[in-house]
N, CA and C of each residue as an Amber inpcrd file, in Angstrom:
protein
   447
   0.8550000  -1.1720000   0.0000000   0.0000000   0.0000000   0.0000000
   0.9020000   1.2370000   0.0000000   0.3030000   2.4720000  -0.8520000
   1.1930000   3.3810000  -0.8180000   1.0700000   4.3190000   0.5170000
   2.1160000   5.4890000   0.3880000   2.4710000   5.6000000   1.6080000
   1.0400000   6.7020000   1.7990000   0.8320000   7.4140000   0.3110000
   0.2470000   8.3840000   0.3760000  -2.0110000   7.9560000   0.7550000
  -1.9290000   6.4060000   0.1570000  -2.8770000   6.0440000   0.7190000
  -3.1090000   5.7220000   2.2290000  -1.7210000   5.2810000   2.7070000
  -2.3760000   4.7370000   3.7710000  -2.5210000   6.2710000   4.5710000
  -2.1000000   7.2050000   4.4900000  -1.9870000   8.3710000   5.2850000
  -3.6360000   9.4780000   5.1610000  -4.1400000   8.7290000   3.8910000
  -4.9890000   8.7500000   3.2980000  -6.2160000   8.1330000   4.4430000
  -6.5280000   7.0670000   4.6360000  -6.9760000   5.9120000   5.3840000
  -6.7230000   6.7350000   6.7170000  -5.4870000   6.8980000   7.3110000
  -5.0970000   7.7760000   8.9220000  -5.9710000   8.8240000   9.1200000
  -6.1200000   9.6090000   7.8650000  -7.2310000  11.0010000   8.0700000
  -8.6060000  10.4550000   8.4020000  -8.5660000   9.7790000   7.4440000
 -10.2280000   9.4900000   7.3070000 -10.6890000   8.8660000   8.4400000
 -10.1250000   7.5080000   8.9380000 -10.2580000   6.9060000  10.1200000
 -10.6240000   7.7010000  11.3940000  -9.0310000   8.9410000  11.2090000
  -9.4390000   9.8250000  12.4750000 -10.8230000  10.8990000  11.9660000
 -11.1170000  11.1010000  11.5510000 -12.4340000  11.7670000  11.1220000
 -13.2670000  10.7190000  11.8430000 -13.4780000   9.7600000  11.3210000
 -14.9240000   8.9050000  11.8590000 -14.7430000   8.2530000  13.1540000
 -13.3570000   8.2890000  13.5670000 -13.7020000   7.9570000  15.2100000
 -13.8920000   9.4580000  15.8840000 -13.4470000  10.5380000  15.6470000
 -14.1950000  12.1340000  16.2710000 -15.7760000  12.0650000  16.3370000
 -15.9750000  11.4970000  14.6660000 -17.7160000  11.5060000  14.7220000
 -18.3790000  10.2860000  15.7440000 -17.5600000   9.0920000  15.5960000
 -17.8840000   7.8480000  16.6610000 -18.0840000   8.1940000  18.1430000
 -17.0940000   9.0440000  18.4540000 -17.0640000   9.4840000  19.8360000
 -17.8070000  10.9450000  19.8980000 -18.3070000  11.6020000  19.0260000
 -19.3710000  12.1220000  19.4070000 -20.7260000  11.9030000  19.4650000
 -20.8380000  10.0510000  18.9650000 -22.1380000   9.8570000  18.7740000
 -22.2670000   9.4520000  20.4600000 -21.1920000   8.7570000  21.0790000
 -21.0530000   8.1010000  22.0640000 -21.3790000   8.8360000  23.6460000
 -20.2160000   9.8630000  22.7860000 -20.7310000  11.0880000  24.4310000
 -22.7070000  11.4480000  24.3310000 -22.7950000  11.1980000  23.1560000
 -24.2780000  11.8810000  23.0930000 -25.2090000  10.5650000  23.6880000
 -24.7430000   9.6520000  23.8500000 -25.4680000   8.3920000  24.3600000
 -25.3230000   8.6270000  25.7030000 -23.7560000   8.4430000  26.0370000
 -23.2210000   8.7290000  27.4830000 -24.2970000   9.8950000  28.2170000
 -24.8880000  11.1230000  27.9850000 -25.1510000  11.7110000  28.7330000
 -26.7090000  11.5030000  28.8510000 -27.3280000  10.3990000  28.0310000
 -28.8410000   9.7690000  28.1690000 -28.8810000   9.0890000  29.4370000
 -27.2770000   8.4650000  29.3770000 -27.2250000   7.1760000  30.2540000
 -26.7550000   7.4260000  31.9730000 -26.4070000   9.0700000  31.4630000
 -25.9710000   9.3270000  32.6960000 -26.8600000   8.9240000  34.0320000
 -26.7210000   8.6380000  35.1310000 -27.4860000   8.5660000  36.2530000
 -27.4530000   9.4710000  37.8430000 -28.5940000   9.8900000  38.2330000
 -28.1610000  10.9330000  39.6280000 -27.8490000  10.0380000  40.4890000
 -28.2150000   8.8980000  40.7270000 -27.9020000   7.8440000  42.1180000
 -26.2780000   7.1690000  41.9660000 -25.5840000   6.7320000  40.9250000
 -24.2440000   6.5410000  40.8980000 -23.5480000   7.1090000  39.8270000
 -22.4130000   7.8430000  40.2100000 -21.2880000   8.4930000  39.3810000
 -20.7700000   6.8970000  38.1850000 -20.0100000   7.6410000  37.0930000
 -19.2400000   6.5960000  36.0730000 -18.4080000   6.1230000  36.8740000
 -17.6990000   6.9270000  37.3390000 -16.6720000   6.3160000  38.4280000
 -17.0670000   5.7070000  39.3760000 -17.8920000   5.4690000  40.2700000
 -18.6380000   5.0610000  41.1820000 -18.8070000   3.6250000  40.6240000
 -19.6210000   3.7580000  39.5060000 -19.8860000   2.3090000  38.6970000
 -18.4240000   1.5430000  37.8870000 -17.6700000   2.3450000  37.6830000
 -16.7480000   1.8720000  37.5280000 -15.7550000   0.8670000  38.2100000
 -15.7000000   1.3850000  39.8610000 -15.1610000   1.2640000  41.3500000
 -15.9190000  -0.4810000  41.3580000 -17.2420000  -0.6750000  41.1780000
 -17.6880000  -1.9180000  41.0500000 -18.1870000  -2.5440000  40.0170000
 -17.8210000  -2.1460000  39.4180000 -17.8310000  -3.2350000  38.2720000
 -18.0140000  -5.1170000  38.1100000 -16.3700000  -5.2490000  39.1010000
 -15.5130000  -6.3010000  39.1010000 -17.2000000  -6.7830000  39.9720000
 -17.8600000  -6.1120000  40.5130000 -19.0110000  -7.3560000  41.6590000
 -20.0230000  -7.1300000  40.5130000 -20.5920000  -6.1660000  39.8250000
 -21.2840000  -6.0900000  38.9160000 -21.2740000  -7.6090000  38.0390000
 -20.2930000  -7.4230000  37.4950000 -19.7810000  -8.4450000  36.5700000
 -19.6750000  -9.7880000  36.5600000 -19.2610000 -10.4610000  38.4260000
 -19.5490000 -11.8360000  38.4820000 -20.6120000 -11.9320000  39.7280000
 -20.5280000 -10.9990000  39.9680000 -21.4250000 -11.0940000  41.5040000
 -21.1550000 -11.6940000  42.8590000 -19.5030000 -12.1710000  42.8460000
 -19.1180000 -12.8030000  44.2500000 -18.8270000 -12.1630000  45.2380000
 -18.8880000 -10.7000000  45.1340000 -18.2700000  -9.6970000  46.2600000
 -16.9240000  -9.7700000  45.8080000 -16.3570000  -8.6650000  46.1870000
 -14.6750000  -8.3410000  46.6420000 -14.1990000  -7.9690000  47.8630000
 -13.1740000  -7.5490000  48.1530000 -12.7730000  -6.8710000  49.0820000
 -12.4210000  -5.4700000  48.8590000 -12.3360000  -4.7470000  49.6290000
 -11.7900000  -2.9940000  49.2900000 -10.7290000  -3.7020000  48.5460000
  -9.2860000  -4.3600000  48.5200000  -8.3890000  -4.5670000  48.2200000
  -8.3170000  -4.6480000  47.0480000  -9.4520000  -5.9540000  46.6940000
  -9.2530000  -7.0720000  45.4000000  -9.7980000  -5.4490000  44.5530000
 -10.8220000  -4.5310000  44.7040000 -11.2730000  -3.8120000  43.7890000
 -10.1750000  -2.5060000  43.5650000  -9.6030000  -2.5370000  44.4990000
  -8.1770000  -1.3460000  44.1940000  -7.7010000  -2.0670000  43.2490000
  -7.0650000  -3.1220000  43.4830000  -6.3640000  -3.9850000  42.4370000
  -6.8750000  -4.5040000  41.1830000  -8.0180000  -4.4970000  40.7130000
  -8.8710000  -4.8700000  39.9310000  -8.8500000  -3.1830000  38.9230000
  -8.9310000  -2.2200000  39.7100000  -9.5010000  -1.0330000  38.9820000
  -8.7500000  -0.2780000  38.8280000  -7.2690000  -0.8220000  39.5120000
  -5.9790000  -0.1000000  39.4240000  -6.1340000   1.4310000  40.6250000
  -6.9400000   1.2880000  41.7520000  -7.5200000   2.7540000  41.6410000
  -7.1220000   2.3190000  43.2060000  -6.8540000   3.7030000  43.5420000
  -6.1450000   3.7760000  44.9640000  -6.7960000   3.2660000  46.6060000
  -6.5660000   2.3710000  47.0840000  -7.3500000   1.4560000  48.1590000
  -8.4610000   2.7790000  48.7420000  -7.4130000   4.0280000  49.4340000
  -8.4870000   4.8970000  50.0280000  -9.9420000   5.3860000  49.6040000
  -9.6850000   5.6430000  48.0040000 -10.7950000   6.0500000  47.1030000
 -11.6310000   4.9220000  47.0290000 -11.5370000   3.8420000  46.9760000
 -12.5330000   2.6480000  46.2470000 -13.0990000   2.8930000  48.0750000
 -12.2640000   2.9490000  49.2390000 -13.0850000   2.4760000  50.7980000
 -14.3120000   3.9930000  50.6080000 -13.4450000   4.8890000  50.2710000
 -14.7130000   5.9880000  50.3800000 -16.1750000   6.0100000  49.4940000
 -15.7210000   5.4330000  48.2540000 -16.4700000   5.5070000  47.2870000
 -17.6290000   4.1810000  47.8000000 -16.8920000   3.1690000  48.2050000
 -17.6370000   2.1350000  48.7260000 -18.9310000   2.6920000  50.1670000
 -18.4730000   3.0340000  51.0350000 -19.1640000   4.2760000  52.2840000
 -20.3060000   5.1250000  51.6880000 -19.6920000   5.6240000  50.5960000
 -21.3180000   5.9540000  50.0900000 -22.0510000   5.5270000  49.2840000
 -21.6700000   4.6960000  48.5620000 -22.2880000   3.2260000  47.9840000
 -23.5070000   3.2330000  48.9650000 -22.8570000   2.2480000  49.9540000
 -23.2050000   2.0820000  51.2550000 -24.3580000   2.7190000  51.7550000
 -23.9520000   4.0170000  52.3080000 -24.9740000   4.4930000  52.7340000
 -26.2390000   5.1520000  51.6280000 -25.6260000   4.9560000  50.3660000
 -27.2240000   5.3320000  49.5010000 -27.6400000   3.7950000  48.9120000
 -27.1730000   2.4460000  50.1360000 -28.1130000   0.9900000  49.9840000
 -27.7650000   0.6650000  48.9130000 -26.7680000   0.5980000  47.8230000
 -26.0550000   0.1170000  46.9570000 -25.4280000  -0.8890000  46.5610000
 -24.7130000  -1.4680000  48.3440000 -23.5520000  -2.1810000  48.3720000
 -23.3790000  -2.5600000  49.9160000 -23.3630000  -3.7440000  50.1250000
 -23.2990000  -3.4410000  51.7330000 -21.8710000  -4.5080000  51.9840000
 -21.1090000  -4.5740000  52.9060000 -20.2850000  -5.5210000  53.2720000
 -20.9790000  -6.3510000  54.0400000 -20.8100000  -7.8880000  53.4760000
 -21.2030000  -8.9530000  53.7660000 -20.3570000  -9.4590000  54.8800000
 -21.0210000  -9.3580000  56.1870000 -20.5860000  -9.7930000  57.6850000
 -20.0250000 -11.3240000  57.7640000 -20.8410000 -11.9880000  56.9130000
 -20.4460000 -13.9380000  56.9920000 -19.0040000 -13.8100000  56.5510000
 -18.6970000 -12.9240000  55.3550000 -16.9510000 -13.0780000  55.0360000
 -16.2030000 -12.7060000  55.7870000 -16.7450000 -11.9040000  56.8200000
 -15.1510000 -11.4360000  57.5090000 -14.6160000 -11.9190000  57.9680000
 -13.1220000 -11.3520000  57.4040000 -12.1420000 -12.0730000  58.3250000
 -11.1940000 -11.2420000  59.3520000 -10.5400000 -11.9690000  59.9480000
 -10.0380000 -10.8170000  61.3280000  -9.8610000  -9.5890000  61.5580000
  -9.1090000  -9.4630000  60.1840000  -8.5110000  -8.1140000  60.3830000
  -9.5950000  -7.1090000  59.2490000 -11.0690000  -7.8990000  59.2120000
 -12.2940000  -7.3900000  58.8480000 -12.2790000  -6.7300000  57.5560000
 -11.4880000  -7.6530000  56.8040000 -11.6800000  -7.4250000  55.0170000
 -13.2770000  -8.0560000  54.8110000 -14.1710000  -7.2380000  54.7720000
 -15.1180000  -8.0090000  54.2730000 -15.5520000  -7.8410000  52.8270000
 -16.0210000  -8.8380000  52.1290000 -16.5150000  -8.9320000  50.5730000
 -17.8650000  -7.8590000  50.6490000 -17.6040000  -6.9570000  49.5050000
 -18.6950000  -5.9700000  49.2420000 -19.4650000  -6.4770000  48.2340000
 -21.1760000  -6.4310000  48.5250000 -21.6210000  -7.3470000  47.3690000
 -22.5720000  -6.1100000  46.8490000 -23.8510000  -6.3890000  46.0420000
 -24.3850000  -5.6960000  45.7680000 -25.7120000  -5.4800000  46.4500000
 -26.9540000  -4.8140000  47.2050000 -27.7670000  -4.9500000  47.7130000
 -28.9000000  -5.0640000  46.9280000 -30.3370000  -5.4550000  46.6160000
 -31.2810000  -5.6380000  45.8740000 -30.9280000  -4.3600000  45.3280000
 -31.3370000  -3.1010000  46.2480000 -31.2190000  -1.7440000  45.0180000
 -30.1790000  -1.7430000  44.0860000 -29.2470000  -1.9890000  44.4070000
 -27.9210000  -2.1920000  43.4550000 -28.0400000  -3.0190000  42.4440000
 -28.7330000  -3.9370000  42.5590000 -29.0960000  -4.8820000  41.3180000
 -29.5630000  -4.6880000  40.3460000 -30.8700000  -3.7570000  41.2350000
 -32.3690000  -3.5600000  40.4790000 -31.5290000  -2.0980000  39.4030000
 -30.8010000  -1.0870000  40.3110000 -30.1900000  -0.5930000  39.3090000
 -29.5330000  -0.8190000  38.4040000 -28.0950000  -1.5900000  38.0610000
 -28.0310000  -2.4020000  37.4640000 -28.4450000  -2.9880000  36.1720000
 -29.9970000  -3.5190000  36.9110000 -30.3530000  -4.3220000  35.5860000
 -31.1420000  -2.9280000  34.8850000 -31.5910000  -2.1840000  35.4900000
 -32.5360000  -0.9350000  34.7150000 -31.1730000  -0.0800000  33.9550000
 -30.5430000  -0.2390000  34.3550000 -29.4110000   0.5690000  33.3700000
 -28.9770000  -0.1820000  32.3430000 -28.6120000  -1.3340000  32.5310000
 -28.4100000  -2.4590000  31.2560000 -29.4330000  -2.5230000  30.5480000
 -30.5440000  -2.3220000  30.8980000 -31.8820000  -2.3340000  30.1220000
 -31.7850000  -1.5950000  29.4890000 -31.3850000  -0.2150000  29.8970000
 -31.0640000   1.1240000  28.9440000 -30.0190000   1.2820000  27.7490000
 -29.3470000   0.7100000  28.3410000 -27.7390000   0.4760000  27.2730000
 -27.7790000  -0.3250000  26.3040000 -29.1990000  -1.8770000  26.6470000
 -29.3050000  -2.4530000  25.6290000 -30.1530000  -1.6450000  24.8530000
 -31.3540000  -1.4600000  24.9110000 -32.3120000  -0.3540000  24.4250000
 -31.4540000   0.1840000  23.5490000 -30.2200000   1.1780000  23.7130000
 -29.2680000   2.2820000  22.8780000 -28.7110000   1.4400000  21.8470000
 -27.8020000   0.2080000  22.6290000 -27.2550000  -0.5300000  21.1010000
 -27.9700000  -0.9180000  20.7650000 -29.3190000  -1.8100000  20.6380000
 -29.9210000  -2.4840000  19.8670000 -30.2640000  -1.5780000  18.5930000
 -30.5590000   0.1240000  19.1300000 -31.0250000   0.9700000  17.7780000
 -29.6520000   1.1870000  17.0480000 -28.5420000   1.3680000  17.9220000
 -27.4740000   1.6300000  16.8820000 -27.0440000   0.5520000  16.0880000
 -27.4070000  -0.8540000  16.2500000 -26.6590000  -1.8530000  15.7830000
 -27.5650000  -2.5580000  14.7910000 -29.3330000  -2.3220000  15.0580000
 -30.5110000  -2.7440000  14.1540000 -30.3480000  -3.3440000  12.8680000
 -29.5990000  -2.4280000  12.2920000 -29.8660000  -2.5900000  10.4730000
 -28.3880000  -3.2990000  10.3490000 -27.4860000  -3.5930000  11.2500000
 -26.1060000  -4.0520000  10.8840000 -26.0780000  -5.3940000  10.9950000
 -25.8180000  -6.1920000  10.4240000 -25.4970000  -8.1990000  10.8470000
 -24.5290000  -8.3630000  12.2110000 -24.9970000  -8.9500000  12.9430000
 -24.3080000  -9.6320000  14.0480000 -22.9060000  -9.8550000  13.6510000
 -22.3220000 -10.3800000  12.3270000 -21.0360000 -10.9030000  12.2070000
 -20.2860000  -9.5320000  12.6470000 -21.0320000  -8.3660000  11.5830000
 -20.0520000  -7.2710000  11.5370000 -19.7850000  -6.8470000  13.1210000
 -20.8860000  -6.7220000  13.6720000 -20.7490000  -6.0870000  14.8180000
 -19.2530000  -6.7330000  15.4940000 -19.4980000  -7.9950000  15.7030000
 -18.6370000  -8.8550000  16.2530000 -17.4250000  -8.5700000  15.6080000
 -16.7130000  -8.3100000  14.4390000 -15.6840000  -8.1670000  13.6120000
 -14.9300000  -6.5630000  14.2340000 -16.1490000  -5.5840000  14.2880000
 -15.9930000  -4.4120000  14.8530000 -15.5880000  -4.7730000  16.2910000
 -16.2340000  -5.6730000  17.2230000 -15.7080000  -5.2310000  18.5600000
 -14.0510000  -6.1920000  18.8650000 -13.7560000  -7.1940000  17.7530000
 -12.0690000  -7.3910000  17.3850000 -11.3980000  -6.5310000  17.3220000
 -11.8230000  -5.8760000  16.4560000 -11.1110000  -4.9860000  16.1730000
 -10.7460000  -3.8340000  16.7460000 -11.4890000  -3.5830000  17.8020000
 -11.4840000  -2.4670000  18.7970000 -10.3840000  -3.8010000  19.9020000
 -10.7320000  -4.4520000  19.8720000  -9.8430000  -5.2320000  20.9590000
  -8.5860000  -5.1340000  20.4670000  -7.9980000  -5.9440000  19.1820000
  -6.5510000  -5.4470000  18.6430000  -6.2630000  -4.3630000  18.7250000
  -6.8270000  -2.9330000  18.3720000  -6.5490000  -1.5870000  18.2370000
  -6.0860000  -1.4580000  19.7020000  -6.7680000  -1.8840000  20.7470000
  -6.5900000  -1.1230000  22.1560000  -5.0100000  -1.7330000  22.6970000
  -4.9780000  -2.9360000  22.5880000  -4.3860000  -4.2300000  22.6870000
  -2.9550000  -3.7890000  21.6810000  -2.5750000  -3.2050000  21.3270000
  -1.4010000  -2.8450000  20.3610000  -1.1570000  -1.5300000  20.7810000
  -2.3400000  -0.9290000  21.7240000  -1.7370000   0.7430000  21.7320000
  -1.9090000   0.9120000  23.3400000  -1.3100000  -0.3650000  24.2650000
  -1.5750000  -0.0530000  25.2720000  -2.2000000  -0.5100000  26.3670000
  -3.2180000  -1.0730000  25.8750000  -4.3000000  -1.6810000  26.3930000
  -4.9780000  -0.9020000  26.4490000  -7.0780000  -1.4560000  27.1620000
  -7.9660000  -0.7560000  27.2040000  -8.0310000   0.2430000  29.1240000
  -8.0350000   0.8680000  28.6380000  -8.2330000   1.5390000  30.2230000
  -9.3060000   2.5970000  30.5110000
């Protein structure tokens, strides 16, 4: 490929991921929520995701994100019934596994409800293969420049 195409391809690409990521922020702020911050949802994810609880620890380490911030962020989790630490896990020195509480769930699933709702219209008229080919490809891209973070 020539040099002048592929530089060709570099413009254009960056053009349609500017427009990609402005379709995205414009989703992002549908999806926004007043009861938990991105970061907030971010912080639990890792229990989101399999549902066994963590520890303050395992989710610092999981989210890369500093033990103090995930204990605070967890506290008000907490106190807005989000997330409670599960008493049966503790252990001595009172690491207990943070799980999710019904409200936390029920949010959760009403937000996934929402997110599916969004892709299903953006993805409607496209074939399943492509989609799938597209989210490779976002995996190699991230995966060669770094990883995803």
């Amino acid at each position: 490929m020539s040099e002048n195409k592929i530089q060709y391809l570099a413009y254009d690409i960056g053009i349609k991921m500017r427009k990609l990521m402005k379709k995205i922020e414009a989703v992002q702020t549908v999806l926004v929520d007043k009861e938990i911050t991105r970061s907030e949802e971010r912080i639990i994810f890792p229990i989101i995701k399999d549902e066994r609880g963590h520890t303050i620890q395992e989710l610092s380490d999981l989210g890369g994100v500093d033990k103090g911030l995930v204990s605070r962020t967890i506290s008000r989790l907490e106190a807005n019934g989000f997330v409670t630490r599960d008493k049966e896990t503790a252990t001595q020195d009172r690491n207990y596994k943070i799980i999710l509480t019904s409200k936390g769930k029920e949010f959760i699933d009403n937000k996934n409800a929402r997110v599916l709702e969004v892709l299903n219209k953006w993805f409607e008229n496209i074939p399943l293969e492509f989609v799938q080919k597209f989210s490779e490809m976002l995996d190699t891209l991230l995966a060669q420049n770094g990883g995803a973070r």
